[in-house]
N, C-alpha and C positions, 0 to 999 in steps of 0.2 A: 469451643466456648468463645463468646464474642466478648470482648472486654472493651472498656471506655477508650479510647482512644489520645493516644499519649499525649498530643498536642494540645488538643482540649482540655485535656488533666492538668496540663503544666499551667496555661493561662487560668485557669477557673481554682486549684490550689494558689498560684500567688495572687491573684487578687483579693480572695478570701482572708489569707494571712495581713494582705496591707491593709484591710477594713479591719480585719481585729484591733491591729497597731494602732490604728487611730482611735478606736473605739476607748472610751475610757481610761487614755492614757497609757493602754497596754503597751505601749513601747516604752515605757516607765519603768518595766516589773521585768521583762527578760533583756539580755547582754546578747542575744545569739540565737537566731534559730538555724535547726539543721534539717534541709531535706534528705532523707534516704534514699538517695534515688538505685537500683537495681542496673538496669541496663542502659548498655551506650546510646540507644533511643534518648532515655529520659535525659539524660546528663544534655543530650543537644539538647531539649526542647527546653528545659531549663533555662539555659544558656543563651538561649534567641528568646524568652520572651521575661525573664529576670529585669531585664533594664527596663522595659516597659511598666512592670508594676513598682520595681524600685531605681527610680531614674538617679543614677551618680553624674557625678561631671567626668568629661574622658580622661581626666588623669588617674582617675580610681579605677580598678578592676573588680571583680566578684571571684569570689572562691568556693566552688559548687561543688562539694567531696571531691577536694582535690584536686577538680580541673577547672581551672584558669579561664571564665568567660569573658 
C-alpha cells in the first residue's frame, strides 16, 4: 500500500494549521496544538520544516512529542 509521503505530509499539515491560525483569529481560541506524530520519520520531518511554517527567533526552541527541534 502506497501512502502519502511523510515529507510532504509534514510541510502541507503545518501550513494548513498556520492559515487556520490566521484565519479568523483562530490563534485566539486554542493555547496549544499537538501533532501525533507515530514514527521517527515524522518527528524529523516535523522538526526540519516547523520553523518554516512557524518562524521563532534562535533563542526559542520547539517541542515536538517530546523531542527538542
Amino acid at each position: 500500500m502506497n501512502s502519502f509521503p511523510i515529507e510532504a505530509s509534514a510541510q502541507l499539515v503545518l501550513q494548513l494549521v498556520r492559515r487556520w491560525l490566521e484565519t479568523d483569529n483562530n490563534y485566539e481560541k486554542v493555547d496549544k496544538i499537538i501533532f501525533n506524530l507515530f514514527q521517527p520519520q515524522e518527528e524529523t520531518s516535523y522538526c526540519k520544516w516547523v520553523q518554516s511554517a512557524f518562524p521563532l527567533p534562535t533563542t526559542l526552541s520547539y517541542d515536538v512529542e517530546g523531542i527538542t527541534c
